[in-house]
N, C-alpha and C positions, 0 to 999 in steps of 0.2 A: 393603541392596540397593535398587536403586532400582527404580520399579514405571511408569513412563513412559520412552518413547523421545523424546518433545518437544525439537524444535534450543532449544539454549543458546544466550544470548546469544554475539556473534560473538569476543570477545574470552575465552570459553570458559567464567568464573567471574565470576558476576556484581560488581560492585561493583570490579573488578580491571582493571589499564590495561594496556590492548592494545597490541601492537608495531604502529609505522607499515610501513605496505604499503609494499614497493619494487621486489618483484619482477614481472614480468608474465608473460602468458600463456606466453610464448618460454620466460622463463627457469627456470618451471614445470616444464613439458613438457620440455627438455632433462634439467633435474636428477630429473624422472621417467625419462626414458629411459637416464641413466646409470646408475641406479642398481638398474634393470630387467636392462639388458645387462649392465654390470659388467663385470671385466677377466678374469674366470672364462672365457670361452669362447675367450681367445684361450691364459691357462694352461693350461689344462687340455683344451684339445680335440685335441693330439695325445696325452693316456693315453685319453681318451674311445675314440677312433680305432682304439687298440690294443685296445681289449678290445671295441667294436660292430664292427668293420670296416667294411663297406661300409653297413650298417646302420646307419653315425654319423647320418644325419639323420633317422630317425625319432626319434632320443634328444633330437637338437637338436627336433623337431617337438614330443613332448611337453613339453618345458623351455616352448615358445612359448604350449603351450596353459595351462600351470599359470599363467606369467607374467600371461597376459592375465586370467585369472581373479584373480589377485592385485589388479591393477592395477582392474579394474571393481568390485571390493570397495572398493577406499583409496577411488576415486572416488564409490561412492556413503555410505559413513562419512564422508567429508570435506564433504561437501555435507549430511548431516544433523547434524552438531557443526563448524562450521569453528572448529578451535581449533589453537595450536600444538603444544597438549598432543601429538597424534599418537596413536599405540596406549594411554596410558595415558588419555586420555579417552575413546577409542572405550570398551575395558573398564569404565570409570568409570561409565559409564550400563547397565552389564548387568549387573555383577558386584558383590560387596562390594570394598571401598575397597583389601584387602591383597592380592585378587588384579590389581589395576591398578596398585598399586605394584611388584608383584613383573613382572608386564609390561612396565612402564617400563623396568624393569633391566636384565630380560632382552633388550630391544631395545639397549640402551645397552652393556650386553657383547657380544652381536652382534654392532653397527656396531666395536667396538673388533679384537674378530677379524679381523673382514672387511678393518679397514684393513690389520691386520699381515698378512692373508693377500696384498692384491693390494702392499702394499710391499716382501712377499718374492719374490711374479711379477716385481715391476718390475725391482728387484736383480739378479734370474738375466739376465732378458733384458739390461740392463748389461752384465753380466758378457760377453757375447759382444763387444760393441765396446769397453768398455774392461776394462783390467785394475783391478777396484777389488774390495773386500770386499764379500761382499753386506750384511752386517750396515750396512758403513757407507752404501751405497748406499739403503738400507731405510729407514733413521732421517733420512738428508736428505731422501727424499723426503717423509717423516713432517712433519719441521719444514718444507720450504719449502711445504705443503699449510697448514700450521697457521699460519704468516705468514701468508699471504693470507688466511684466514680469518678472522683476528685484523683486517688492514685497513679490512675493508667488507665484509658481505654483495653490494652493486653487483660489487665485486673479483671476489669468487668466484663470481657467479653468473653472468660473462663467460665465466671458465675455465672454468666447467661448460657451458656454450654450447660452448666451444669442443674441448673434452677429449667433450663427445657428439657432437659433428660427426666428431669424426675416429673414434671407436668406429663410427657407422654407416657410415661411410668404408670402412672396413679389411672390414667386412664385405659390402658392395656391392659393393666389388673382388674378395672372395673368391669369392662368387656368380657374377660376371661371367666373373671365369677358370672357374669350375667348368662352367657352365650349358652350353659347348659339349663337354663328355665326359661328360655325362650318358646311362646306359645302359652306358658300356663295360666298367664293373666288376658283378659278379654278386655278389651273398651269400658270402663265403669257405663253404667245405665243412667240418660240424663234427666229422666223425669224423678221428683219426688216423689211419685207415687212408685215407681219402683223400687228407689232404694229404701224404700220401708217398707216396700213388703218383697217377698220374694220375685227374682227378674224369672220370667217367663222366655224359656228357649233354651238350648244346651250349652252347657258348659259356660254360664256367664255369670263374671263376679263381679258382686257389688260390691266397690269401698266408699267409703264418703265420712265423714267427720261428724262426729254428733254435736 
């Protein structure tokens, strides 16, 4: 274990050659912010909806406050070890050697999930305009992400510019449509016996699924 937190040389392990810088501030900050939002909120926020109801944004509210906490942590680990290494040298300085390895991994099966989870979002939503297999929809999306990546880093850190433009996009719009019927829905009512019969008190709507 190691017994100082002291910043490593920038290139992470001393004596070891560093990748040349090419990304900047912009393209940072974007591939931060995609990877923040993710395609989760636009999958997933109509079952969220069914099971919080009207309540869906306090759920979206703590998601914001966990994120930002996330985010203020990489930021100040990253600024005391600027290394590529990522989660496995943040660990690497606090932990023995096998729990940083095991780290590494486990970030690296994560991000492999996560791909098949939003290639499988991506698929479904396909599936409404055209008529294609989601599997095969899934797996192009797979390769033509893994081409570009393959190109250049410069490549894909346009499309990640460009692919978090359009996520804050989609949710600005959402905002925008929402912000003027704000108040008109109330807490659905949690007893059975209310939502089958009329809810008792002002201005309160029932929804629920038959």
């Amino acid at each position: 274990m190691r017994g100082s937190f002291d910043p490593v040389p920038r290139n992470g392990i001393s004596g070891a050659t560093s990748l040349r810088r090419v990304l900047g501030l912009t393209e940072v900050t974007a591939g931060g912010v995609g990877i923040i939002i993710g395609a989760g909120i636009y999958v997933l926020l109509g079952a969220a909806t069914a099971h919080a109801g009207a309540l869906v944004w306090l759920a979206v509210l703590l998601g914001a406050a966990m994120s930002a906490l996330t985010g203020l942590s990489y930021a100040e680990l990253s600024s005391m070890f600027p290394s590529a290494a990522g989660e496995y040298e943040f660990t690497r300085h606090a932990m023995p050697e096998w729990i940083a390895f095991t780290v590494g991994w486990m970030m690296i099966s994560g991000l492999v999930v996560a791909a098949a989870t939003v290639s499988i979002g991506f698929a479904r939503y396909v599936g409404y305009f055209v008529d294609v297999d989601q599997r095969v929809a899934a797996l192009g999306l797979i390769v033509a992400v893994s081409a570009i990546a393959m190109i250049g880093i410069k490549q894909s850190a346009r499309l990640t510019v460009g692919l978090s433009a359009i996520q804050v996009g989609g949710l600005v719009l959402v905002v925008a449509v929402g912000l003027p019927h704000i108040g008109e829905v109330d807490p659905p009512c949690r007893s059975r016996a209310q939502r089958s019969a009329q809810c008792r008190g002002p201005r309160v709507l029932c929804v629920h699924r038959v």
